[in-house]
N, C-alpha and C positions, 0 to 999 in steps of 0.2 A: 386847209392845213397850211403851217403849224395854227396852232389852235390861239385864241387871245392870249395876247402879256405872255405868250411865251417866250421863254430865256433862252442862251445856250445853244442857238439853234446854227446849224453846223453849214457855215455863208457856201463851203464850195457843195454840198450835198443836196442846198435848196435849189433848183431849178424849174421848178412850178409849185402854181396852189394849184389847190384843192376847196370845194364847197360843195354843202351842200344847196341841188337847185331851187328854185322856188318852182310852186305849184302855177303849171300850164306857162310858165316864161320860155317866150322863145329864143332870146337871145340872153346873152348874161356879161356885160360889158366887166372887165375886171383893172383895177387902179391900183396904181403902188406909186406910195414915193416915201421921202424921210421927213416930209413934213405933212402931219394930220391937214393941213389946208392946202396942201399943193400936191394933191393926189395926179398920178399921171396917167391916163389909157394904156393898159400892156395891151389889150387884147381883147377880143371879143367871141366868145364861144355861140353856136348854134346848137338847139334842140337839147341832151340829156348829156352833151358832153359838159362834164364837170370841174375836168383840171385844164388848164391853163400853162403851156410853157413858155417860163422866160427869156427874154430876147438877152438877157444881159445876164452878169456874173452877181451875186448881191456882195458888198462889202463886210468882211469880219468887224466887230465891233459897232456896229451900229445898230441903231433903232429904225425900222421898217412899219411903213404902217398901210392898210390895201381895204379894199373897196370889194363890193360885187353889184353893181346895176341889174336889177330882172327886166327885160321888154317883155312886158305882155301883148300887145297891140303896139302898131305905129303912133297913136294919140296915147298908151299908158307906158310909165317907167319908174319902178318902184327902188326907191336909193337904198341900197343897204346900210349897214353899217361900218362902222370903220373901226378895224381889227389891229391891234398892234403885236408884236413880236420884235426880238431881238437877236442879232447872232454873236454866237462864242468870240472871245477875243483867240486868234492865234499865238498863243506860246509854246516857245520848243521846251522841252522836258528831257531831262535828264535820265538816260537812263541807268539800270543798276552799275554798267562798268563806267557813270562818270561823266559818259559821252553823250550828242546829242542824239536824238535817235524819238 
Protein backbone atom coordinates (compact mmCIF):
# COMPACT_ATOMS: atom_id res chain seq x y z
CA UNK A 1 0.00 0.00 0.00
CA UNK A 2 -1.13 2.80 -1.28
CA UNK A 3 -2.40 0.70 -3.93
CA UNK A 4 -1.34 1.47 -8.00
CA UNK A 5 -1.99 5.13 -9.53
CA UNK A 6 -3.08 5.99 -6.43
CA UNK A 7 -3.80 9.91 -6.02
CA UNK A 8 -4.15 12.10 -3.13
CA UNK A 9 -2.16 10.10 -0.89
CA UNK A 10 -1.42 12.09 2.27
CA UNK A 11 3.11 12.63 1.95
CA UNK A 12 3.26 13.37 5.96
CA UNK A 13 0.88 10.07 6.73
CA UNK A 14 2.86 7.82 4.38
CA UNK A 15 5.81 6.33 6.33
CA UNK A 16 5.84 2.82 5.04
CA UNK A 17 4.53 0.18 2.40
CA UNK A 18 2.85 -2.36 2.68
CA UNK A 19 2.63 -5.86 0.07
CA UNK A 20 1.56 -8.54 -0.16
CA UNK A 21 4.50 -11.35 0.07
CA UNK A 22 5.35 -13.87 -2.47
CA UNK A 23 4.95 -17.40 -1.97
CA UNK A 24 8.10 -19.22 0.20
CA UNK A 25 10.33 -15.58 -0.37
CA UNK A 26 12.60 -15.21 2.01
CA UNK A 27 13.57 -11.92 1.80
CA UNK A 28 11.59 -8.98 -0.09
CA UNK A 29 14.00 -6.27 -1.14
CA UNK A 30 11.70 -2.95 -1.48
CA UNK A 31 12.70 0.25 -4.01
CA UNK A 32 11.34 3.65 -4.21
CA UNK A 33 12.13 6.58 -6.07
CA UNK A 34 10.46 9.46 -8.46
CA UNK A 35 11.77 8.04 -11.49
CA UNK A 36 10.24 4.39 -12.79
CA UNK A 37 14.13 3.81 -13.90
CA UNK A 38 15.92 4.90 -10.90
CA UNK A 39 14.29 2.86 -8.52
CA UNK A 40 16.40 3.20 -5.11
CA UNK A 41 16.75 0.21 -2.16
CA UNK A 42 14.75 1.42 0.95
CA UNK A 43 15.10 -1.72 2.58
CA UNK A 44 14.93 -5.13 2.92
CA UNK A 45 12.54 -7.18 4.97
CA UNK A 46 13.05 -10.97 6.15
CA UNK A 47 10.64 -13.97 6.40
CA UNK A 48 6.45 -12.88 6.64
CA UNK A 49 7.34 -9.29 7.58
CA UNK A 50 5.42 -7.21 4.99
CA UNK A 51 5.59 -3.46 5.67
CA UNK A 52 8.63 -1.61 5.23
CA UNK A 53 9.37 1.73 7.16
CA UNK A 54 10.74 4.57 5.58
CA UNK A 55 13.95 6.22 6.29
CA UNK A 56 12.93 9.56 4.83
CA UNK A 57 9.72 12.04 4.84
CA UNK A 58 8.01 11.56 1.13
CA UNK A 59 7.34 14.96 -0.65
CA UNK A 60 3.72 16.63 -1.12
CA UNK A 61 2.96 16.88 -4.69
CA UNK A 62 4.82 14.38 -6.35
CA UNK A 63 4.92 11.18 -8.18
CA UNK A 64 6.48 8.04 -6.35
CA UNK A 65 6.97 5.00 -7.77
CA UNK A 66 8.36 1.47 -5.58
CA UNK A 67 9.44 -1.93 -6.22
CA UNK A 68 9.18 -5.20 -4.21
CA UNK A 69 12.12 -7.91 -5.11
CA UNK A 70 11.02 -11.65 -3.70
CA UNK A 71 14.60 -13.93 -2.72
CA UNK A 72 13.68 -17.21 -3.02
CA UNK A 73 17.14 -18.80 -2.83
CA UNK A 74 20.53 -17.19 -2.90
CA UNK A 75 20.79 -18.15 -6.90
CA UNK A 76 16.59 -16.95 -7.41
CA UNK A 77 15.16 -13.25 -7.32
CA UNK A 78 11.93 -12.58 -8.80
CA UNK A 79 11.43 -8.60 -9.79
CA UNK A 80 8.35 -7.42 -9.13
CA UNK A 81 6.45 -4.76 -10.43
CA UNK A 82 6.70 -1.31 -10.41
CA UNK A 83 3.74 0.41 -8.56
CA UNK A 84 3.13 4.06 -8.91
CA UNK A 85 1.13 6.56 -6.48
CA UNK A 86 0.98 10.14 -6.03
CA UNK A 87 0.74 12.59 -2.92
CA UNK A 88 -1.84 15.35 -2.14
CA UNK A 89 -0.55 18.82 -2.87
CA UNK A 90 -0.55 20.81 0.47
CA UNK A 91 -2.94 23.84 0.48
CA UNK A 92 -4.27 25.81 3.44
CA UNK A 93 -7.99 26.22 3.31
CA UNK A 94 -10.06 28.62 4.55
CA UNK A 95 -12.04 28.27 7.07
CA UNK A 96 -15.76 29.32 7.81
CA UNK A 97 -14.53 32.48 9.92
CA UNK A 98 -12.26 33.48 6.70
CA UNK A 99 -9.17 32.46 8.53
CA UNK A 100 -6.46 29.91 7.83
CA UNK A 101 -7.15 26.93 9.69
Amino acid sequence: MPPDNSTGVIAANRDALMWLNSFEGLLHDVYLGTSRDALTLQGTTVGENNVLKLGASLDSGRQYFWRVDAKISKEVTYKGDVWTFKTGDLKPSLGQNGMLG
